[in-house]
C-alpha angles and dihedrals in degrees: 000000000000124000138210137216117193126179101183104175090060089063100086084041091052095045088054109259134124084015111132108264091251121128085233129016090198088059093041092058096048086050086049091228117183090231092076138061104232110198085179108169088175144006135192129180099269101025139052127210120206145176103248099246080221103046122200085194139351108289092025092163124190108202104205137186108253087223112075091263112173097184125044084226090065088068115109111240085256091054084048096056097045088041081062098039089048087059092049085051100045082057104053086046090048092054099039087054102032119011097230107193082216153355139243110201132172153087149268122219120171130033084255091066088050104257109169096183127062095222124076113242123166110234114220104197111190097204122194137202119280091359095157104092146186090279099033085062108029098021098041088217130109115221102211092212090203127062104236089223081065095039085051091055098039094059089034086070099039098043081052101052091041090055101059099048086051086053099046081049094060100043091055 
């Protein structure tokens, strides 16, 4: 049986309206700009976490270079290896704040794949059990059950507090 996952109020968004007039939102986001609304849990020097404006479920992160990159293979051998240590991390904080029973976790590169963002961000989905709902399937509609200002708080904290232990860690 084939499945289906809409998400009908991106479609505006993805067909380029009411999107910030900004040449790139990712960049925007990094340079803080007003235009846009930053929903950032965590920053390095080289990456940027933030809230998925369309979540698929509450904590949907996109991890992002902080450089305008179009293509994962762009990315220096360094950015490679923290790329890989931020998604270990957004799962240890997604399962700290929510107890996902699983992850989805890729990229989109291309307008074919249906990127709908020039830079390349990796998108870490927590799923859950039975999370298609009444209103998902008759009403055609998600209730995001958390408000992403809370959700932003929320990982802030615990990217935060994560971060540090990983760092004492590394300097024993």
């Amino acid at each position: 049986m084939r499945h289906n996952l809409f998400v009908p109020n991106k479609m505006p968004y993805a067909k380029g309206k009411n999107r910030p007039d900004v040449p790139c939102i990712l960049c925007a986001i990094v340079e803080k700009n007003d235009e846009v609304e930053r929903l950032e849990v965590h920053r390095t020097e080289r990456f940027t976490i933030s809230l998925n404006l369309y979540p698929y479920s509450p904590g949907h992160l996109l991890v992002f270079p902080n450089r305008h990159v179009v293509d994962v293979r762009e990315l220096n051998q360094e950015e490679v290896q923290e790329l890989h240590k931020l998604q270990c991390l957004c799962f240890e904080v997604l399962t700290h704040a929510y107890q996902p029973r699983g992850f989805n976790v890729g990229y989109n590169m291309g307008d074919a794949s249906g990127a709908s963002i020039a830079h390349f961000h990796l998108h870490v989905v927590p799923r859950y059990p039975r999370e298609l709902g009444f209103m998902d399937v008759i009403g055609g509609a998600r209730i995001i059950i958390e408000d992403p200002n809370a959700t932003q708080e929320k990982l802030v904290q615990i990217f935060q507090e994560l971060t540090t232990i990983h760092q004492r860690k590394e300097t024993v």
